[in-house]
N, C-alpha and C positions, 0 to 999 in steps of 0.2 A: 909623524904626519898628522896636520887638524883636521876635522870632520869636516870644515868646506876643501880643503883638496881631494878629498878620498873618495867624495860622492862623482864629479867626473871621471875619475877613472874607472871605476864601478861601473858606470855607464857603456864610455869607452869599453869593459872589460865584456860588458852583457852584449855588445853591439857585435864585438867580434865575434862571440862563439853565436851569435847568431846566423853568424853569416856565412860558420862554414861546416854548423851542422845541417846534415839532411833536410830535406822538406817534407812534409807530412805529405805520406803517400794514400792517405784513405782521403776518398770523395763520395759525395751523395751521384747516384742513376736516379735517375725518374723513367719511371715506366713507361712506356708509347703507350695510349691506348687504344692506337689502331690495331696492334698487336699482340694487346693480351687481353686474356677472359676469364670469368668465374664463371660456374654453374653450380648450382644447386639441382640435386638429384631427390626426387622425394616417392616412395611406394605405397601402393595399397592395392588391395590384393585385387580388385578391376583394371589397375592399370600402370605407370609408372609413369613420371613427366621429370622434363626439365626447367629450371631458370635460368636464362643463360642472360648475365651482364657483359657488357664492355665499356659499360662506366667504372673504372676499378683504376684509384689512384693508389700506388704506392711508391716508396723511397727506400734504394738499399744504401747503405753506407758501404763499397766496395776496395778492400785496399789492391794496390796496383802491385805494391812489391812481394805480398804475400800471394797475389792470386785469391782472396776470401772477401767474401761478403760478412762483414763485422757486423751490421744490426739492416733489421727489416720493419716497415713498417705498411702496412696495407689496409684500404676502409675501400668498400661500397655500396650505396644508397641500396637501401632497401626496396626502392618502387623501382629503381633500375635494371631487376632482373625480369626478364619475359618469356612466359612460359608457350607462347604464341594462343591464350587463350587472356582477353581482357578481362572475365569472369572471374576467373583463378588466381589472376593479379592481384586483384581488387581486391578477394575476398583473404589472399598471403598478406597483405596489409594490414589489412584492417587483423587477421589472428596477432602478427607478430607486434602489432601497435605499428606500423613504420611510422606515424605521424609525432610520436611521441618520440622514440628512437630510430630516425631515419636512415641511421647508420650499421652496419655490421665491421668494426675494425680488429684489427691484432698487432702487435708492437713485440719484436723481439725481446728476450732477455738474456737467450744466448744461442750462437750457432756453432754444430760441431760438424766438420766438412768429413770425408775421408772419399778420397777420389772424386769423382762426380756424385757421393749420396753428400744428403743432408739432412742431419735432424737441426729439427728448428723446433725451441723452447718460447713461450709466450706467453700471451697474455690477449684473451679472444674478449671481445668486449660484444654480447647480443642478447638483444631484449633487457637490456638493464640489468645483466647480470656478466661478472668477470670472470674468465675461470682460465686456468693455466692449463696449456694443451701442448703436447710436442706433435711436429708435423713431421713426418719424413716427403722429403722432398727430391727431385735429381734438376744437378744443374748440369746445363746443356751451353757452349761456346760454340754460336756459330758465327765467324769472319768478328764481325766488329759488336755481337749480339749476345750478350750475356739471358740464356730462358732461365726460369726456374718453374720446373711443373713440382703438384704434390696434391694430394689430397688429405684429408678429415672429413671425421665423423662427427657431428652434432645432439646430442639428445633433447631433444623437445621437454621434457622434464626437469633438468640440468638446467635449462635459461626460461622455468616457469612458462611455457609455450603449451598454450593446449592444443590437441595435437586435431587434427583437420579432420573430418568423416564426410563420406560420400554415402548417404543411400543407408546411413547408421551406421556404419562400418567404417573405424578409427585408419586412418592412414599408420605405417611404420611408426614406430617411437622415436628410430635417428631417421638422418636425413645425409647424406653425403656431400662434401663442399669440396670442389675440383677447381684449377687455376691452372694457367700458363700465364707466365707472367714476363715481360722484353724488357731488357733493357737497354741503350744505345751507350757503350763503353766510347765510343770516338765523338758524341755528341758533345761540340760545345755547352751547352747550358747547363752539362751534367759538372765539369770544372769546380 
């Protein structure tokens, strides 16, 4: 057989196994974010506050046939959390630079499931600095709703962050980062 007959059937031959092997059953969620939230938990010994965003965009890669979330990625603007104090805003901003780095994100590198736990490996990207963090997390299935809550710890030292003081007295060293997070598994635009 010559190399111009062999390359159609080649063709013909990739056309067939493509057509009656499986489909790729992993697709990207995008998170509602009417639905989900970050907070930011931060202490000092007068008082403790929150930051609570629901500007919080992220993407799981979800396969259907395993039931797993393959890879996660999550960012949220730094001026978008509110502590219900504009003062304290302002002044989180301007410690953490938001201007400079308006972002706090994290990108999976790998997920290990067992039941509803999760540890989740990464890659936390704030204040200009990366660092690899594992999250334990629990995912929750409710009707057509994939949640994923979890939390971490942050140390202000760890991402060069000077740490905030009220009255001369330094705020905690960490800081605690809390999420729920929705995803719509029956949502077209998830496909």
């Amino acid at each position: 057989m010559n190399r111009s007959s062999f390359a159609p059937l080649l063709g013909v031959g990739i056309l067939f196994l493509l057509a009656f092997t499986a489909p790729m059953t992993s697709r990207k969620l995008i998170a509602d974010k009417a639905k989900s939230v970050m907070t930011y938990t931060m202490r000092h010994p007068m008082h403790t506050w929150d930051g609570v965003s629901h500007d919080v965009q992220s993407a799981v890669v979800y396969n259907d046939a395993t039931d797993r979330i393959e890879a996660v990625a999550v960012a949220a603007k730094i001026a978008s959390f509110d502590s219900q104090n504009a003062n304290r805003d302002s002044h989180t901003i301007e410690i953490v630079e938001g201007i400079k780095y308006p972002r706090v994100t994290f990108t999976s590198t790998r997920i290990d499931q067992a039941g509803d736990k999760l540890s989740i490996r990464g890659n936390l990207f704030f204040h200009g600095v990366t660092k690899l963090i594992i999250i334990d997390g629990i995912r929750a299935d409710k009707g057509d709703w994939l949640v994923v809550t979890g939390e971490f710890s942050i140390k202000m030292s760890d991402n060069n962050v000077e740490r905030p003081s009220l009255m001369m007295v330094l705020t905690e060293e960490s800081f605690m980062i809390k999420f729920s997070l929705a995803y719509n598994k029956a949502a077209l635009q998830n496909q």
